[in-house]
N, C-alpha and C positions, 0 to 999 in steps of 0.2 A: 468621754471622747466626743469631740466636736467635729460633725459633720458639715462639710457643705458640697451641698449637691450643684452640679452648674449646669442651670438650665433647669424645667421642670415639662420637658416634652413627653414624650411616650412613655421612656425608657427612664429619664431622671424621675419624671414626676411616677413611674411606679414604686421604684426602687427605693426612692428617695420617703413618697407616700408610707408604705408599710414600714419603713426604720421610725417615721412619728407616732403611727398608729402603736409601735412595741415601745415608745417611750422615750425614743432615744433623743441626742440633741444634735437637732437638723435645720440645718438654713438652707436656703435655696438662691442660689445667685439669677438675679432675670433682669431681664429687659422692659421696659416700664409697660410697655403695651402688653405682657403677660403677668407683670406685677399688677394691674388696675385689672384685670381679668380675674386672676384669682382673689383677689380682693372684694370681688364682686361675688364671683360664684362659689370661690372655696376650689378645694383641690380634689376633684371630684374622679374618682376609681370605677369601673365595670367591669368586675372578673366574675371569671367562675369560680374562682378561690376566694369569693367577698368581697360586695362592693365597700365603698369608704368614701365618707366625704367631711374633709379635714378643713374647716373655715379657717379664712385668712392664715395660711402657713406662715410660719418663719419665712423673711426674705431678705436680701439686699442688696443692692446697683452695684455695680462697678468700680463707681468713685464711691462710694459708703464702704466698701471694706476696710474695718480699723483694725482687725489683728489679727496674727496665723490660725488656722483652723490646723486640725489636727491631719482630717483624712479629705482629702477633695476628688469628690465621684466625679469623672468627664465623661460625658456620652454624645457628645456633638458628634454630628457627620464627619468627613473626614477633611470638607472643602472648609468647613467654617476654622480649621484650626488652630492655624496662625490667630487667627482674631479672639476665638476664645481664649488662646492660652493667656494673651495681653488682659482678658476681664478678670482672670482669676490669682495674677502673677501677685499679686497685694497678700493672697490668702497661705500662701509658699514661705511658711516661717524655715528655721534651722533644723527644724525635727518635725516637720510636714510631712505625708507622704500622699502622693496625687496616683490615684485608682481609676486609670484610664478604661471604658467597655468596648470601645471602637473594634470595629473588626482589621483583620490583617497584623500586622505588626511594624510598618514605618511611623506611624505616629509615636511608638515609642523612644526612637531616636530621636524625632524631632523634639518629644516634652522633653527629653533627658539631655538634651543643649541645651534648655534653657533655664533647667533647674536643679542638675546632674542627675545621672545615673540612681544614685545613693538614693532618692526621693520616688522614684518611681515601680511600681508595681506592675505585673502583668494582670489583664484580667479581659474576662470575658460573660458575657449576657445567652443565657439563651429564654427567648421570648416572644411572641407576636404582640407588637400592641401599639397602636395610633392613637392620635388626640383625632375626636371629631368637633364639627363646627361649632360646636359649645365651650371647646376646650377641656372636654373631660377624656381621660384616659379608657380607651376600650382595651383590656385583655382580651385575645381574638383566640388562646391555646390553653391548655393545661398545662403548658408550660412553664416556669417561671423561678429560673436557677442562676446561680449568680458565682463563678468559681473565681477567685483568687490566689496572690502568692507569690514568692519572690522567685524574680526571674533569673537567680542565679540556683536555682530548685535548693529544697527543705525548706524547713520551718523556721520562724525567728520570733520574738517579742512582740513584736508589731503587728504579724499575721497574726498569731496569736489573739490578741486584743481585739483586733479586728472582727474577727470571728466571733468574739462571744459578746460582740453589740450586737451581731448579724443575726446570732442563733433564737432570738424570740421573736424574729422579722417573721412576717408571713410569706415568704418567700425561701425556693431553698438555695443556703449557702453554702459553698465549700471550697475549706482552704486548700489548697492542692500543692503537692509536694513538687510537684514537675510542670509546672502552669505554660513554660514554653509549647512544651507538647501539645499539651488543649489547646492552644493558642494557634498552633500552627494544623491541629485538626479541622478544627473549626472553617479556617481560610479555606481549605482545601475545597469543605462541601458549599462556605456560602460563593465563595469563587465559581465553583459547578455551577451552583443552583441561580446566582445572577448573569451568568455568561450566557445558557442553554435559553432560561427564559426571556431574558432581554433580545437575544439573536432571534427568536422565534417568535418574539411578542405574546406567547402562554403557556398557560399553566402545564407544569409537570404532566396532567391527566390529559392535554390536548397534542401535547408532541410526541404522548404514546400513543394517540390514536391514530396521528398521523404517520405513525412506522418511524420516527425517527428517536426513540427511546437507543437507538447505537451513537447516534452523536453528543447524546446527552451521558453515556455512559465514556466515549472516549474522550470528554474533556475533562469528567472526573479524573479520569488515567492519567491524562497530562497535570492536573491538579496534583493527584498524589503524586507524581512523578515527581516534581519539583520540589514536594517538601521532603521526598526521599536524600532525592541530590544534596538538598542542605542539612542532613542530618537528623529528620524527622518524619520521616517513614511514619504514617498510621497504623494505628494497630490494627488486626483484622478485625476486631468488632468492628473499628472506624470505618473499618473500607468496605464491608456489611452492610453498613448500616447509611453507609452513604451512596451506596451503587442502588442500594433497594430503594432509597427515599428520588432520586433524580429518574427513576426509571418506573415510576409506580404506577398504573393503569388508575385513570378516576380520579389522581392527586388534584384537588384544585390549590395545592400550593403554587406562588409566583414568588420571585426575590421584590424587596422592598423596591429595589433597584428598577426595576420593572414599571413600578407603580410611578416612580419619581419621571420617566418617560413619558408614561402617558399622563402628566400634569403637566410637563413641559419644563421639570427640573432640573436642575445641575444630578449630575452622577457621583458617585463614588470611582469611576472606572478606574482613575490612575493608579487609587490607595489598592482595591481589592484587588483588580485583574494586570494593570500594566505592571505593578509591583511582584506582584508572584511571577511574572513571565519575565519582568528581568532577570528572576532570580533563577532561573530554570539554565541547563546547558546552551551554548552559543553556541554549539558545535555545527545544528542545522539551522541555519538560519528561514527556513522554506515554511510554506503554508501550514498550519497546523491550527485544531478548535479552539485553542486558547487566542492564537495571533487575530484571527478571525473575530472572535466574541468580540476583545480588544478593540479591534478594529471599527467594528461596526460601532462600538460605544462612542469612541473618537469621531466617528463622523457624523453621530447622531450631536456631539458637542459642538463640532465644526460649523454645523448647519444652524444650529441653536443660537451661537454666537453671531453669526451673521443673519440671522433675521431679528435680529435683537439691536444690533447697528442697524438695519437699515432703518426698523421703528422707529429708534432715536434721532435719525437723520432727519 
């Protein structure tokens, strides 16, 4: 089974890393300023689950793709994705199937216009992990699980296959009967967890000190609320386990989302938060945690964009 991983950032280059360390066959689609990078330094891992440093991986540009690969792992942001999908569209044979890890779920629609439905998988990441100025991959969790599956739920051939390239990966895999539902769990807490700490600008452990662990617990509420309404209600572990992790005393977790602010990054806001809150009742259209996080996200973009013309000017 032929792998090509797109991109080799935090996320590709983990996931992507441990499938060559078990053997597997893995290309990595990149861009020449991280192709001459790895080239240089090799594909270099920091976990606590083992580090790894894989010399000159498998690679190839954009215009070098000459034939379908079989599985193609996506893990770009959610703004790059028009443009990735055009890097990878070469790699999209007749019986390809492309393994998006993005968060939310409108990317999925969007890959599946452009290479049906039938090709596309649901899947999800759970993981902390960044490139530092070296370009090597830090594992920042003991984290580091990888579920997929077809998103019309059970099992097929393909998952199937898929899973037992996965299973001698150092990382944990699993194919999952109901993958919509993690998918739309998932959304729920990181929607929480980037809305609460991007409006507040910190951590989990500093907006409990500051007595506001209620606002961070009532946009959970509207979170789950909305996957309720569309037919994915959390289960109570989920909602356990997601009320305790946004409302923790000392959490120094923050959303990635968070971080990309204070560098002065494009957001995710439309894919995670303006997505979910379209999908939410219209009944009240009035103020509420989610319209607000939203909100503040958008003006922090609005702002961004016009000092960015004026530089140019």
């Amino acid at each position: 089974m032929r792998f090509l991983v797109v991109g080799a950032g935090a996320l590709g280059g983990y996931f992507g890393g441990r499938l060559l360390q078990a053997g597997q066959d893995v290309t990595f689609l990149l861009r020449p300023r991280r192709a001459a990078q790895l080239a240089a330094n090799g594909l270099c891992i920091k976990s606590p689950a083992g580090n790894a440093r894989i010399p000159d991986p498998p690679h190839v540009l954009s215009d070098d793709i000459g034939a379908p690969f079989d599985v193609i792992i996506v893990a770009c942001k959610a703004y790059d994705l028009a443009h990735t999908i055009e890097s990878f569209a070469a790699a999209v044979g007749p019986d390809s199937v492309v393994l998006p890890l993005l968060n939310g779920i409108q990317h999925l629609d969007v890959i599946s216009e452009r290479f049906g439905s039938e090709r596309v998988l649901g899947g999800l990441c759970l993981i902390s992990a960044v490139l530092d100025e070296a370009g090597s991959v830090l594992h920042l969790n003991d984290m580091h699980g990888l579920t997929f599956g077809e998103r019309g739920g059970g099992r097929s051939a393909r998952v199937d296959a898929i899973a037992a390239a996965f299973a001698p990966a150092n990382f944990t895999s699993t194919a999952s009967d109901n993958i919509m539902q993690a998918m739309w769990e998932k959304w729920v807490f990181i929607a929480s967890m980037a809305g609460i700490t991007t409006l507040m600008r910190a951590s989990i452990g500093d907006i409990v000190s500051a007595g506001a662990q209620d606002m961070a617990l009532a946009l959970f509420e509207e979170c789950r609320a909305v996957a309720a309404h569309n037919g994915f209600a959390p289960s109570a572990e989920a909602v356990e386990r997601g009320r305790a992790m946004v409302s923790a005393a000392g959490s120094p977790i923050t959303a990635s989302m968070l971080k990309d602010i204070e560098r002065g990054a494009p957001t995710e806001a439309d894919h995670i938060l303006g997505d979910l809150l379209s999908r939410g009742p219209q009944a009240d259209p009035g103020p509420s945690m989610l319209r607000i996080a939203y909100a503040h996200l958008k003006t922090y973009e609005a702002r961004r964009s016009r000092e960015e013309a004026a530089r140019a000017a």
